[in-house]
Gaussian input, Z-matrix of N, CA and C with variables (Angstrom, degrees):
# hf/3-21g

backbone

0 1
 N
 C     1     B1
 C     2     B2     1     A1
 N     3     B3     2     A2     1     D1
 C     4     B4     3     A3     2     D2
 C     5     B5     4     A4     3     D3
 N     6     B6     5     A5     4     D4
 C     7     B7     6     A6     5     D5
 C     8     B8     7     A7     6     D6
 N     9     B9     8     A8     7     D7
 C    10    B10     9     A9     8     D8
 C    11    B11    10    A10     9     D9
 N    12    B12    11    A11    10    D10
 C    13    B13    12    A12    11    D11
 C    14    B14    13    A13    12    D12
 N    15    B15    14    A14    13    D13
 C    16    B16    15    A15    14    D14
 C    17    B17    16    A16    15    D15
 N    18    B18    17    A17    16    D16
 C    19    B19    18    A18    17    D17
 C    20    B20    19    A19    18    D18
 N    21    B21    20    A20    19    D19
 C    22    B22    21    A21    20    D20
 C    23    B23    22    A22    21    D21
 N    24    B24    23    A23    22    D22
 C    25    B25    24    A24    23    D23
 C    26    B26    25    A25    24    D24
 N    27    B27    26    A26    25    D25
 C    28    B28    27    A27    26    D26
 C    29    B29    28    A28    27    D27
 N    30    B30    29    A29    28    D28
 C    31    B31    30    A30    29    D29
 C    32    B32    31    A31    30    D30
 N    33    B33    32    A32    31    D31
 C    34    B34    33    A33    32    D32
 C    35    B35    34    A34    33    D33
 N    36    B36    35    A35    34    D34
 C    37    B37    36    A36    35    D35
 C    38    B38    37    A37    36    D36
 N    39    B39    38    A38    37    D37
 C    40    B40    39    A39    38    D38
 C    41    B41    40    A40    39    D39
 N    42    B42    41    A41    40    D40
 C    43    B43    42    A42    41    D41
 C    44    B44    43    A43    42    D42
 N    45    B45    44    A44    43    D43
 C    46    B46    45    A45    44    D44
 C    47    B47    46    A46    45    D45
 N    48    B48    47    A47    46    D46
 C    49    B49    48    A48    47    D47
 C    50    B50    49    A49    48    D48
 N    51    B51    50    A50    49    D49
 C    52    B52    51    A51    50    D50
 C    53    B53    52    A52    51    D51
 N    54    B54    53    A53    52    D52
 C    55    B55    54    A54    53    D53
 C    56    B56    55    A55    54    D54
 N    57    B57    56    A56    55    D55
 C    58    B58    57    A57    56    D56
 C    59    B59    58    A58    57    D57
 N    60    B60    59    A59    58    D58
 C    61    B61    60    A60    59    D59
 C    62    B62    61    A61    60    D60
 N    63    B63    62    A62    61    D61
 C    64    B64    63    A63    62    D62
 C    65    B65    64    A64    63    D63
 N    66    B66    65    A65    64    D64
 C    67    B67    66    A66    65    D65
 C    68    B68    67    A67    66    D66
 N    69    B69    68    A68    67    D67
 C    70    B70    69    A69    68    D68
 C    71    B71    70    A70    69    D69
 N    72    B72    71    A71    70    D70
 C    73    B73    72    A72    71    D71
 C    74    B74    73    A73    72    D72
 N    75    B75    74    A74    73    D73
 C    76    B76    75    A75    74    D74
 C    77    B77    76    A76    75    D75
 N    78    B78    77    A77    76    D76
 C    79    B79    78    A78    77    D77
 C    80    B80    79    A79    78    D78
 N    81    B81    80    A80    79    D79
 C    82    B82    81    A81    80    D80
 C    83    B83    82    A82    81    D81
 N    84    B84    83    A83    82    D82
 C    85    B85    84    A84    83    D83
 C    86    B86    85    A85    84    D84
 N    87    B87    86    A86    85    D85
 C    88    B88    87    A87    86    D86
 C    89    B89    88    A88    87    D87
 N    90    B90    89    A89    88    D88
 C    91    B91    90    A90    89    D89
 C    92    B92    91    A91    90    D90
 N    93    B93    92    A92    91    D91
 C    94    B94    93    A93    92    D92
 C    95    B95    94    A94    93    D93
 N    96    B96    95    A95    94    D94
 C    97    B97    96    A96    95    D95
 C    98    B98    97    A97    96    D96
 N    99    B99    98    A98    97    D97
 C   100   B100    99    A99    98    D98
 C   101   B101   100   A100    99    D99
 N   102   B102   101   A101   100   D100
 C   103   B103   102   A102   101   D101
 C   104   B104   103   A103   102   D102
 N   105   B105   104   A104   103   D103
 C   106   B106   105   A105   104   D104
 C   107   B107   106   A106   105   D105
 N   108   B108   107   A107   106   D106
 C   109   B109   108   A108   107   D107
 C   110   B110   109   A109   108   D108
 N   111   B111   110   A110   109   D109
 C   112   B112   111   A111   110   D110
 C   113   B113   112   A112   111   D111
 N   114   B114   113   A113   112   D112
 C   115   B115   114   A114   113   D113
 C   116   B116   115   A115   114   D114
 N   117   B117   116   A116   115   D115
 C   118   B118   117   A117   116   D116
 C   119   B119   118   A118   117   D117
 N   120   B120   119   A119   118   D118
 C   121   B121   120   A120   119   D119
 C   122   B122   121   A121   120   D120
 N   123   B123   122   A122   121   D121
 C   124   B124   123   A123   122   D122
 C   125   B125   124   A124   123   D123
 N   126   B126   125   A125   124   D124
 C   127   B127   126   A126   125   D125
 C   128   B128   127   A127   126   D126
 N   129   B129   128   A128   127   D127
 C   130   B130   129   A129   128   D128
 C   131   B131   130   A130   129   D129
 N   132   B132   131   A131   130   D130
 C   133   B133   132   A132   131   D131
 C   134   B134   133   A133   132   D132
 N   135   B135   134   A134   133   D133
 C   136   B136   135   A135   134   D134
 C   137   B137   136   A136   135   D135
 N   138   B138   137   A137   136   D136
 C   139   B139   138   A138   137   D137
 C   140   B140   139   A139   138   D138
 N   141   B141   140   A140   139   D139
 C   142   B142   141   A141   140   D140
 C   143   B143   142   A142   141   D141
 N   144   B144   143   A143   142   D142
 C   145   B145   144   A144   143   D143
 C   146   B146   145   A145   144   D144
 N   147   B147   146   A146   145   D145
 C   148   B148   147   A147   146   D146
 C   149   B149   148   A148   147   D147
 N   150   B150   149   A149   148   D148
 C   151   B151   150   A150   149   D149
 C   152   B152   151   A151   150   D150
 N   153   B153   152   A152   151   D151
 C   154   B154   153   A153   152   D152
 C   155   B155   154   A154   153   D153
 N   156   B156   155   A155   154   D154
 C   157   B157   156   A156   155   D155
 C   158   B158   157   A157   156   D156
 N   159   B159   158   A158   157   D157
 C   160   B160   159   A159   158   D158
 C   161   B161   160   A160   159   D159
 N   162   B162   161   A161   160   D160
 C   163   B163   162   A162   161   D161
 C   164   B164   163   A163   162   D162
 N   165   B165   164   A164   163   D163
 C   166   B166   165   A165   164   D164
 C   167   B167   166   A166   165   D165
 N   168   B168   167   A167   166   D166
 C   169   B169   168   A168   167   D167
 C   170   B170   169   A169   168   D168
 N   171   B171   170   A170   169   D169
 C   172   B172   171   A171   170   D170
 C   173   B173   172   A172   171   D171
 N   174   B174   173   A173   172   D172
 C   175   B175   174   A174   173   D173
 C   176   B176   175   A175   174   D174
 N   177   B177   176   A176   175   D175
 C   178   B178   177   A177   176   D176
 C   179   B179   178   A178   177   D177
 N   180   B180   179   A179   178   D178
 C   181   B181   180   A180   179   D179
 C   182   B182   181   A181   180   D180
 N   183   B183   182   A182   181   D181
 C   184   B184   183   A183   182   D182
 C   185   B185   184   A184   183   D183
 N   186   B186   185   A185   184   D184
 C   187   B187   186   A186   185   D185
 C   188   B188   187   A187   186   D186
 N   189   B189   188   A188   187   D187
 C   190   B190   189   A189   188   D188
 C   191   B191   190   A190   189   D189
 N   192   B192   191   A191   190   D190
 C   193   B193   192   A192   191   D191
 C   194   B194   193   A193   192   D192
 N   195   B195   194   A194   193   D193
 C   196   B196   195   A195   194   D194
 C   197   B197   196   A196   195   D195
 N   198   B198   197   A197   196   D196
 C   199   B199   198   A198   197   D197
 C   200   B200   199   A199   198   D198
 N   201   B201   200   A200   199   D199
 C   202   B202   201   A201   200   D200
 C   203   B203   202   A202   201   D201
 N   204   B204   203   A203   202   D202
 C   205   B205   204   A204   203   D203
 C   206   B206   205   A205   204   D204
 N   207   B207   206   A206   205   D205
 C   208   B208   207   A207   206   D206
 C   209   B209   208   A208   207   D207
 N   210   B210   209   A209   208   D208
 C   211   B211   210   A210   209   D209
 C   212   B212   211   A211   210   D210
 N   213   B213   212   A212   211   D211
 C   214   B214   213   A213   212   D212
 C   215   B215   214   A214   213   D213
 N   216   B216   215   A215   214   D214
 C   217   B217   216   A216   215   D215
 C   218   B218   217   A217   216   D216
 N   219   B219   218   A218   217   D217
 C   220   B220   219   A219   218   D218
 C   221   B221   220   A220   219   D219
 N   222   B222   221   A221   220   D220
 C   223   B223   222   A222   221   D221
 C   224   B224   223   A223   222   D222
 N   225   B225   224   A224   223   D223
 C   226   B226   225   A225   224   D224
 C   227   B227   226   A226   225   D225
 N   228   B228   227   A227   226   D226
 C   229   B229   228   A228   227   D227
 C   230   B230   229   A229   228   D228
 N   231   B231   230   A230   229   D229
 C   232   B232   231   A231   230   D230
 C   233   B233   232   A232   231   D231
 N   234   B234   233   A233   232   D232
 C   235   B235   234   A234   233   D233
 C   236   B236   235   A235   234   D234
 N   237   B237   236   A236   235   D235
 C   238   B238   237   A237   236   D236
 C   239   B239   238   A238   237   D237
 N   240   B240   239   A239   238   D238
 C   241   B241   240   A240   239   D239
 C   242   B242   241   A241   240   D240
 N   243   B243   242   A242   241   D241
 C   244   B244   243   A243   242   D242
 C   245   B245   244   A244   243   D243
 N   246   B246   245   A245   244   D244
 C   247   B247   246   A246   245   D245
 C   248   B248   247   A247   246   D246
 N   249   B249   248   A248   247   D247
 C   250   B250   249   A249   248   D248
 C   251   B251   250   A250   249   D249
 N   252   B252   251   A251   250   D250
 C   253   B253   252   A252   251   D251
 C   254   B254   253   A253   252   D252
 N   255   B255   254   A254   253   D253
 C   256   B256   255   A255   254   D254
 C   257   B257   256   A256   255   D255
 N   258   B258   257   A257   256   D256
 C   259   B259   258   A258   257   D257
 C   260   B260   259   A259   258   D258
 N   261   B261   260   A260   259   D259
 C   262   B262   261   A261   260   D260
 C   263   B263   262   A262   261   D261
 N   264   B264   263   A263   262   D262
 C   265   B265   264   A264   263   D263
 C   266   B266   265   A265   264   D264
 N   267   B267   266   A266   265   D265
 C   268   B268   267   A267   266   D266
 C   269   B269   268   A268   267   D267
 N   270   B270   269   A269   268   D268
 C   271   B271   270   A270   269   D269
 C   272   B272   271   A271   270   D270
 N   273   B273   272   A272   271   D271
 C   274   B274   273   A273   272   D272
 C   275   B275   274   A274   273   D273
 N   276   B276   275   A275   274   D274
 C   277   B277   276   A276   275   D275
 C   278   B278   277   A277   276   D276
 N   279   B279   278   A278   277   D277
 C   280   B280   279   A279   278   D278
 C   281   B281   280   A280   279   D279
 N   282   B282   281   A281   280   D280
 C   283   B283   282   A282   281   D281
 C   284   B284   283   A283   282   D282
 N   285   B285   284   A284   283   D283
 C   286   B286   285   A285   284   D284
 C   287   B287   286   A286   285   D285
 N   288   B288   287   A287   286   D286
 C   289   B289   288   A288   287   D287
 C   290   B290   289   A289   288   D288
 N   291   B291   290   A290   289   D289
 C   292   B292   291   A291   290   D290
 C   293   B293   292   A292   291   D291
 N   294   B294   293   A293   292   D292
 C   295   B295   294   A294   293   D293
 C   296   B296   295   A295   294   D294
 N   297   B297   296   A296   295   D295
 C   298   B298   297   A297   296   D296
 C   299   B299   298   A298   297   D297
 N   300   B300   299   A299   298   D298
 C   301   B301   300   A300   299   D299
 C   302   B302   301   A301   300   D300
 N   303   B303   302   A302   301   D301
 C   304   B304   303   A303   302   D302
 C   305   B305   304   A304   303   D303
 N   306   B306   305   A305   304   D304
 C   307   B307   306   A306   305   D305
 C   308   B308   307   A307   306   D306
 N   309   B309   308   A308   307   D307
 C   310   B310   309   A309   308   D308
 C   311   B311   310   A310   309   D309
 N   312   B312   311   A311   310   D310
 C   313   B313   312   A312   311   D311
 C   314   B314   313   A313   312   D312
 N   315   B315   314   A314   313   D313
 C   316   B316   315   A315   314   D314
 C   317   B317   316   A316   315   D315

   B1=1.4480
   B2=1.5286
   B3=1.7577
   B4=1.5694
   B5=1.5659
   B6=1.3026
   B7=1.5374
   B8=1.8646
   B9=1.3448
   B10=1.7364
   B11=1.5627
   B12=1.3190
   B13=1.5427
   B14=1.6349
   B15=1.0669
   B16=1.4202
   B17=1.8407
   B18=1.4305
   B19=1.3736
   B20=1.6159
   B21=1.1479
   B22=1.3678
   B23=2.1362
   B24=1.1126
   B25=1.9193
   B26=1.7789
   B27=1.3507
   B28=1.6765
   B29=1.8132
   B30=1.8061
   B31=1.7512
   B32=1.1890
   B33=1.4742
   B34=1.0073
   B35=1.1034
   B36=1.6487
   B37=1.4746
   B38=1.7834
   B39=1.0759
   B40=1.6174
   B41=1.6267
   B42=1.2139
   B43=1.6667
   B44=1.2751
   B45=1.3333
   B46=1.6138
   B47=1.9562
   B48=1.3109
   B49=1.5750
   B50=1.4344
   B51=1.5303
   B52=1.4385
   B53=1.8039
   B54=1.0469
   B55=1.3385
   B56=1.5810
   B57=1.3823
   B58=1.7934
   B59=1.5009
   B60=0.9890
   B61=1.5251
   B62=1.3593
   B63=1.2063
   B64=2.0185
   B65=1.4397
   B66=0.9711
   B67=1.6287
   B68=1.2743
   B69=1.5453
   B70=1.4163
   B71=1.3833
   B72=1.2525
   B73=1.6689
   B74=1.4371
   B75=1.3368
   B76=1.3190
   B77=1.5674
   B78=1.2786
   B79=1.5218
   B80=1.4724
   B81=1.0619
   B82=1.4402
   B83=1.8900
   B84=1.8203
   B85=1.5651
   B86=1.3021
   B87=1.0520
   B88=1.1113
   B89=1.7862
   B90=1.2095
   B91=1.3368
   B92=2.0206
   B93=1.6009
   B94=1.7383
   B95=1.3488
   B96=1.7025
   B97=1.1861
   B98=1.4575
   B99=1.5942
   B100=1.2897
   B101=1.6453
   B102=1.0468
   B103=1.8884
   B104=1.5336
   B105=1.3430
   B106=1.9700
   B107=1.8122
   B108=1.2813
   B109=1.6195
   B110=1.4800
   B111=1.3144
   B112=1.1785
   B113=2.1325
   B114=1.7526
   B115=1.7702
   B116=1.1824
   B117=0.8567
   B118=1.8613
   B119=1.8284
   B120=1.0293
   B121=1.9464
   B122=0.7743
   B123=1.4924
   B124=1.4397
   B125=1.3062
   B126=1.3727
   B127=1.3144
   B128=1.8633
   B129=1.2556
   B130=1.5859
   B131=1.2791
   B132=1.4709
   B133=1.3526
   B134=1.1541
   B135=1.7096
   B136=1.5017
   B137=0.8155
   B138=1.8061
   B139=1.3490
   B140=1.4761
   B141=1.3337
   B142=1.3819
   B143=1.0515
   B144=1.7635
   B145=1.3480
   B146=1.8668
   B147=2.2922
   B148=1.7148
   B149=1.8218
   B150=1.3018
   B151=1.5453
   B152=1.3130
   B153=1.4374
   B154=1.5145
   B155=1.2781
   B156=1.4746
   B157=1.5611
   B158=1.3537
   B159=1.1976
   B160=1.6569
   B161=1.4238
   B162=1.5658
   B163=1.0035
   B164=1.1305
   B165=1.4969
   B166=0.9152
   B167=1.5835
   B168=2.0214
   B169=1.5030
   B170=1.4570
   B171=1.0980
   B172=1.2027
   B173=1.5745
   B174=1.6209
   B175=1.1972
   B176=1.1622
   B177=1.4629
   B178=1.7371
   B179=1.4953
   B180=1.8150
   B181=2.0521
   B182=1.7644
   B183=1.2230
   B184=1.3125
   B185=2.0598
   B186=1.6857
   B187=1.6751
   B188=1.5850
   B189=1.3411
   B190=1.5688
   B191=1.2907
   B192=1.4838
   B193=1.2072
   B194=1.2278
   B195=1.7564
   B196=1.7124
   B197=1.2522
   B198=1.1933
   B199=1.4296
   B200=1.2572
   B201=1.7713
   B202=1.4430
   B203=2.0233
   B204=1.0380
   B205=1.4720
   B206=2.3000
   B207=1.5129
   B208=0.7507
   B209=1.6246
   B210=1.4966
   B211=1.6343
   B212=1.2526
   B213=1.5918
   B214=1.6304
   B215=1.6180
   B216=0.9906
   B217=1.7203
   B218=1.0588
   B219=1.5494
   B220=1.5973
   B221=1.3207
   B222=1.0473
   B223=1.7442
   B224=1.7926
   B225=1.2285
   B226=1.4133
   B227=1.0097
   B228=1.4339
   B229=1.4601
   B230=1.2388
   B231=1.4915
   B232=1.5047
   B233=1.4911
   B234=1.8332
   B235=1.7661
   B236=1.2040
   B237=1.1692
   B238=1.8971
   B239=1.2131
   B240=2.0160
   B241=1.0294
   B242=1.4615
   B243=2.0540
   B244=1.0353
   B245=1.7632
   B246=1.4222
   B247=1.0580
   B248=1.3851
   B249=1.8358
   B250=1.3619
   B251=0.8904
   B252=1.7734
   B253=1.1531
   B254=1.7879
   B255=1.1096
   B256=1.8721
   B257=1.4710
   B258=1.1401
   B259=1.8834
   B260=1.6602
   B261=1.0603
   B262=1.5030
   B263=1.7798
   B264=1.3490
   B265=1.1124
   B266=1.9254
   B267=1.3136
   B268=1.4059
   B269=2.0702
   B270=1.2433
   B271=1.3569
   B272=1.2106
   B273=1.4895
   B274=1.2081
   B275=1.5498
   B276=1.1241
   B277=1.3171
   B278=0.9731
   B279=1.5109
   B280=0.9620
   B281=1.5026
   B282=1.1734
   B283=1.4160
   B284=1.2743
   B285=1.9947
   B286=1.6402
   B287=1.9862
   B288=0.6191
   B289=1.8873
   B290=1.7058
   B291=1.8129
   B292=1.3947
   B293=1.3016
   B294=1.4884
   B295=1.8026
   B296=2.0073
   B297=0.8566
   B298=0.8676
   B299=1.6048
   B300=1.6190
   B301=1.0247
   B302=1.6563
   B303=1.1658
   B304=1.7282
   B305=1.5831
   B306=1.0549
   B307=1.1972
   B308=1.5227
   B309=1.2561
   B310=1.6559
   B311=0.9505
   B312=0.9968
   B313=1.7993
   B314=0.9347
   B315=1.3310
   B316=1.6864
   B317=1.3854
   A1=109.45
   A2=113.29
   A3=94.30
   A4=94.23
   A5=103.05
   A6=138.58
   A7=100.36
   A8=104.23
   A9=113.98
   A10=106.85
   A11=91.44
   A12=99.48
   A13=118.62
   A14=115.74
   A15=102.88
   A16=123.60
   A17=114.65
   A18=104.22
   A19=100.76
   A20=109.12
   A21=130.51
   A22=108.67
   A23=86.27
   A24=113.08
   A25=76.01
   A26=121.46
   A27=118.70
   A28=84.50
   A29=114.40
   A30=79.33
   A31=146.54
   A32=111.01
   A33=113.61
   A34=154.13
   A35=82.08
   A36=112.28
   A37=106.99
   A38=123.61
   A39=140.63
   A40=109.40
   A41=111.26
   A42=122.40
   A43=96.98
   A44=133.07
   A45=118.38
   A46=96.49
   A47=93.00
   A48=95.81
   A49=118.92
   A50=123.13
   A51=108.54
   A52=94.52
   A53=113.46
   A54=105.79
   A55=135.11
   A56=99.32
   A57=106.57
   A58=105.20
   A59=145.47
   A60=147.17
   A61=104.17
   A62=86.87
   A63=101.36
   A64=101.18
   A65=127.08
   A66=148.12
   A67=103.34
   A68=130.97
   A69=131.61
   A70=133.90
   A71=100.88
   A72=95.30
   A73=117.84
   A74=123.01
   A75=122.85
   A76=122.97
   A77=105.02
   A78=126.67
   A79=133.79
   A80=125.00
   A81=134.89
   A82=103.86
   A83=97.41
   A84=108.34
   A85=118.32
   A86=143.28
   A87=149.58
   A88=99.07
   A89=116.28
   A90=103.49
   A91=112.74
   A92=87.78
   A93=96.78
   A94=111.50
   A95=115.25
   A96=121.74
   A97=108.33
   A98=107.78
   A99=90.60
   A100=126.78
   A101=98.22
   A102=116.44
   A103=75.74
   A104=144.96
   A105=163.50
   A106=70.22
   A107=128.59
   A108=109.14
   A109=108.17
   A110=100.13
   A111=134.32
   A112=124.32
   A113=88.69
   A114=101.75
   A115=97.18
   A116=129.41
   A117=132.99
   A118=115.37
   A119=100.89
   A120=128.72
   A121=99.11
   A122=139.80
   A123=132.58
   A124=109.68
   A125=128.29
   A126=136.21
   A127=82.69
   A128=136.54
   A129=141.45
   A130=83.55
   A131=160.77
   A132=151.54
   A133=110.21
   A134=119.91
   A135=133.96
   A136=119.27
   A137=135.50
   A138=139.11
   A139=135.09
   A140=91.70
   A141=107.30
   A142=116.05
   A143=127.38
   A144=116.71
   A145=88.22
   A146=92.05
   A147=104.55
   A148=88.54
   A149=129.12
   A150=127.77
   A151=129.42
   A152=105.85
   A153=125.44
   A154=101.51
   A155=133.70
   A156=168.95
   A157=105.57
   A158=125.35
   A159=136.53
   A160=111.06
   A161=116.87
   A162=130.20
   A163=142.08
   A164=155.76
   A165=156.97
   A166=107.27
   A167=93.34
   A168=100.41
   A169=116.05
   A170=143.25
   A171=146.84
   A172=105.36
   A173=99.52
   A174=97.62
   A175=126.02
   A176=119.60
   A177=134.52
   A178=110.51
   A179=82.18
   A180=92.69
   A181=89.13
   A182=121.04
   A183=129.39
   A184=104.11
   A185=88.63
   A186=88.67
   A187=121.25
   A188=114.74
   A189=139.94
   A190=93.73
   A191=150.76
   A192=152.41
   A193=116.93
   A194=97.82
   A195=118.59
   A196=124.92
   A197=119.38
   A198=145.11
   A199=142.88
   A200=95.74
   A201=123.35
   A202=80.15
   A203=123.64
   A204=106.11
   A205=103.78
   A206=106.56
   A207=104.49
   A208=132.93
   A209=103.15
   A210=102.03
   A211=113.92
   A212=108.02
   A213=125.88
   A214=100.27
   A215=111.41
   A216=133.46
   A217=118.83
   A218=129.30
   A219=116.12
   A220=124.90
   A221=150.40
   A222=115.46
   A223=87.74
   A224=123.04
   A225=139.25
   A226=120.38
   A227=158.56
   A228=146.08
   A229=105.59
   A230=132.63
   A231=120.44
   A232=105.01
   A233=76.52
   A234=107.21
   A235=121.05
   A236=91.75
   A237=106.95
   A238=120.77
   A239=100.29
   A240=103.06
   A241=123.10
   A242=134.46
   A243=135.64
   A244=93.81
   A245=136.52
   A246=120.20
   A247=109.70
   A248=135.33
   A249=139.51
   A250=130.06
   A251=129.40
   A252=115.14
   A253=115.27
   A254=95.73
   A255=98.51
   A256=103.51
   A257=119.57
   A258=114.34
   A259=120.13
   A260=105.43
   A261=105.62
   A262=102.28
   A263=114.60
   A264=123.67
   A265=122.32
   A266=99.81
   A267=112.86
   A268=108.19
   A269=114.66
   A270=102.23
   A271=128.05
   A272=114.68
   A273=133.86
   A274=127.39
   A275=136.99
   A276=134.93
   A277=149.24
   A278=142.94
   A279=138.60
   A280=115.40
   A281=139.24
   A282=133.55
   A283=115.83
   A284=106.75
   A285=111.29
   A286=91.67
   A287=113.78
   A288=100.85
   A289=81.66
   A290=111.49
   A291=102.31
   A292=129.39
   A293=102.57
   A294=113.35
   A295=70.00
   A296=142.38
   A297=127.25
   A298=134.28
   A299=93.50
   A300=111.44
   A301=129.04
   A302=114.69
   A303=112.74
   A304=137.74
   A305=113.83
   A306=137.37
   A307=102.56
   A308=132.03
   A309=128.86
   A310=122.08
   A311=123.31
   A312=135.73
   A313=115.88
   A314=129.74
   A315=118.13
   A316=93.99
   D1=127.78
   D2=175.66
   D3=-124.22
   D4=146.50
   D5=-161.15
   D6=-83.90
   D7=125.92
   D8=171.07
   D9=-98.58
   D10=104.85
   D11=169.85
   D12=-83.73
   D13=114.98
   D14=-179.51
   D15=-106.77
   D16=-6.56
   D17=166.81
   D18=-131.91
   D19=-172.36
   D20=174.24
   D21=-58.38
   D22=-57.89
   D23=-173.28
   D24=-46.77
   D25=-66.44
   D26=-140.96
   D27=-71.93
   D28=-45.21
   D29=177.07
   D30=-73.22
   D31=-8.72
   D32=153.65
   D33=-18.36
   D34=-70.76
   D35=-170.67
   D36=-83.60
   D37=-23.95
   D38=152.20
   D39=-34.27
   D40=-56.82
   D41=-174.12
   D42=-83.18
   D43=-41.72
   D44=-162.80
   D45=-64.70
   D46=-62.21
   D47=-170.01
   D48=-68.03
   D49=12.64
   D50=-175.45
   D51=-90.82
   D52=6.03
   D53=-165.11
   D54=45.41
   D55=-101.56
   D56=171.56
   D57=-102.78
   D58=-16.91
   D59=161.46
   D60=-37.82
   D61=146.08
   D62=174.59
   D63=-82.22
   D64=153.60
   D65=167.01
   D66=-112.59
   D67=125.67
   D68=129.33
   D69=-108.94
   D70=133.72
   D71=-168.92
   D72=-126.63
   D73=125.94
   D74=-179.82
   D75=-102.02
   D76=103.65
   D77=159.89
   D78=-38.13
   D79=55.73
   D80=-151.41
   D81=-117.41
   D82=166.42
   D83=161.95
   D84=-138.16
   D85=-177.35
   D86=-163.20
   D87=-98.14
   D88=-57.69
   D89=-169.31
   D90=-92.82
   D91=23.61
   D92=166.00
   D93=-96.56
   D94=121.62
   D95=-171.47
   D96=-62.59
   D97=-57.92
   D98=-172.45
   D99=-84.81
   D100=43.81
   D101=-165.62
   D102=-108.03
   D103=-74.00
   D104=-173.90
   D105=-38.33
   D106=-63.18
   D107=-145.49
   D108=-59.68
   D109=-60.53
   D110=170.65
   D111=-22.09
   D112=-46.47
   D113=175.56
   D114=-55.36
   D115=-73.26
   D116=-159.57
   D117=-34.64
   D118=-28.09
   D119=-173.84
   D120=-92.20
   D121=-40.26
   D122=-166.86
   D123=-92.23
   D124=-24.86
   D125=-147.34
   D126=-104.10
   D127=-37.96
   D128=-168.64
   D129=-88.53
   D130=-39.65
   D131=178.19
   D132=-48.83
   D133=-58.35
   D134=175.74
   D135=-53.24
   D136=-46.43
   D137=150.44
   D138=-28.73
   D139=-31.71
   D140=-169.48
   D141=-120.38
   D142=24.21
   D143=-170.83
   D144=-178.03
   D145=60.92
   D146=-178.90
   D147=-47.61
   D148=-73.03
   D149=-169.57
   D150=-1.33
   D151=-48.06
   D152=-172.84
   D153=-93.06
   D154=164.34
   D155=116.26
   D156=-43.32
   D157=111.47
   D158=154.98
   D159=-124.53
   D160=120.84
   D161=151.89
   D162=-139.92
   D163=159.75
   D164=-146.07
   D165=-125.15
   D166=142.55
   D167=168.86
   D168=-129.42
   D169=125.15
   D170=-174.52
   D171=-95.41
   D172=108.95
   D173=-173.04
   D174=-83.19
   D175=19.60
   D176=-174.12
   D177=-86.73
   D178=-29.59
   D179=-159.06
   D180=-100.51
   D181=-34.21
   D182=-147.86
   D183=-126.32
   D184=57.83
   D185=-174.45
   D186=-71.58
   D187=-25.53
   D188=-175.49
   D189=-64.75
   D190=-40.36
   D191=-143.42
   D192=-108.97
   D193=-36.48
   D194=164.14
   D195=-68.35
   D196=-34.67
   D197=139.16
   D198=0.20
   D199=-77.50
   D200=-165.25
   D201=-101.15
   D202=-13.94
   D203=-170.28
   D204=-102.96
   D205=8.46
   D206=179.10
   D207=72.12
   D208=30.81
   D209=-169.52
   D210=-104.79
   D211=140.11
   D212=-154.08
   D213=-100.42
   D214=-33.22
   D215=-142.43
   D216=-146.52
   D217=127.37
   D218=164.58
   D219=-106.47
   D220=149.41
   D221=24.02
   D222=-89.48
   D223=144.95
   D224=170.11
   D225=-88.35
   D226=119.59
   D227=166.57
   D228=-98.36
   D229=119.04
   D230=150.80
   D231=-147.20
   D232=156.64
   D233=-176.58
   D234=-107.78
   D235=119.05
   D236=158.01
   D237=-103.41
   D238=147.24
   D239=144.06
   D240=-152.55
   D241=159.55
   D242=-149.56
   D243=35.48
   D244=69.90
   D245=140.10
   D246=91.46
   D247=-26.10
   D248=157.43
   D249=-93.58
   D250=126.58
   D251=175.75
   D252=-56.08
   D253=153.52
   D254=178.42
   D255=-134.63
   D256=-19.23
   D257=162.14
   D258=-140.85
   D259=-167.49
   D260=172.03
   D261=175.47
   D262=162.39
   D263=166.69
   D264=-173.64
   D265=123.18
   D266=-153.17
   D267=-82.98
   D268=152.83
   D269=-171.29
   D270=90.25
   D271=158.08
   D272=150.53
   D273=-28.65
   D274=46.08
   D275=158.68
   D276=-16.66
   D277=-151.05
   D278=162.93
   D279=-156.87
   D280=120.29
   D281=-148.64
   D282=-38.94
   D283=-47.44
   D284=-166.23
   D285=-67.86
   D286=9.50
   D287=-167.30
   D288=-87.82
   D289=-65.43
   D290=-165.51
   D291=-58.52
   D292=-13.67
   D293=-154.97
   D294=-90.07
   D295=-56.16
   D296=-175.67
   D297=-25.26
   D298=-83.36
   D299=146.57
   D300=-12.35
   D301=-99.51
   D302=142.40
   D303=-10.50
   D304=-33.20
   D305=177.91
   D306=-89.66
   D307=-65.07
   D308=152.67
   D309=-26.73
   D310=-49.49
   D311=-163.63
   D312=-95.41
   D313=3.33
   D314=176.26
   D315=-83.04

């Protein structure tokens, strides 16, 4: 299941309470193509990895969040954890990169 964050307050509050769980969160828009490619990967990541927190921020609806998290580029991937990011990686990907990723970071 991946989680729609829609303000700043809700990400917050996402990172405070995940505790030691990894967080991934994807930085995306609606009229970013490869953000559309990208859902399909993210959404089979979440499926496949109950352990982790995946959720999504739309940085159209949710600019304050895009913001304060520093995003240049879409689609954005970054990881937290206890509350710090500890990775990230920008673009079009490729699944084994994120599962990777993910796989590090727990």
């Amino acid at each position: 299941m991946v989680r729609e964050i829609n303000t700043k307050a809700e990400f917050d509050a996402l990172l405070a309470e995940s505790n030691d769980k990894l967080v991934v969160v994807d930085f995306w828009a609606q009229w970013c193509a490869p953000c559309r490619t990208m859902a399909p990967v993210f959404e089979e990541l979440a499926n496949g990895n109950p352990d982790v927190i995946f959720a999504k921020v739309n940085v159209s609806v949710n600019m304050e969040t895009a913001q304060a998290s520093d995003i240049r580029s879409i689609p954005a991937f970054h990881f937290y954890k206890n509350g710090e990011k500890v990775d990230s990686v920008q673009g079009s990907v490729p699944k084994s990169e994120l599962e990777t990723l993910v796989a590090n970071n727990k």
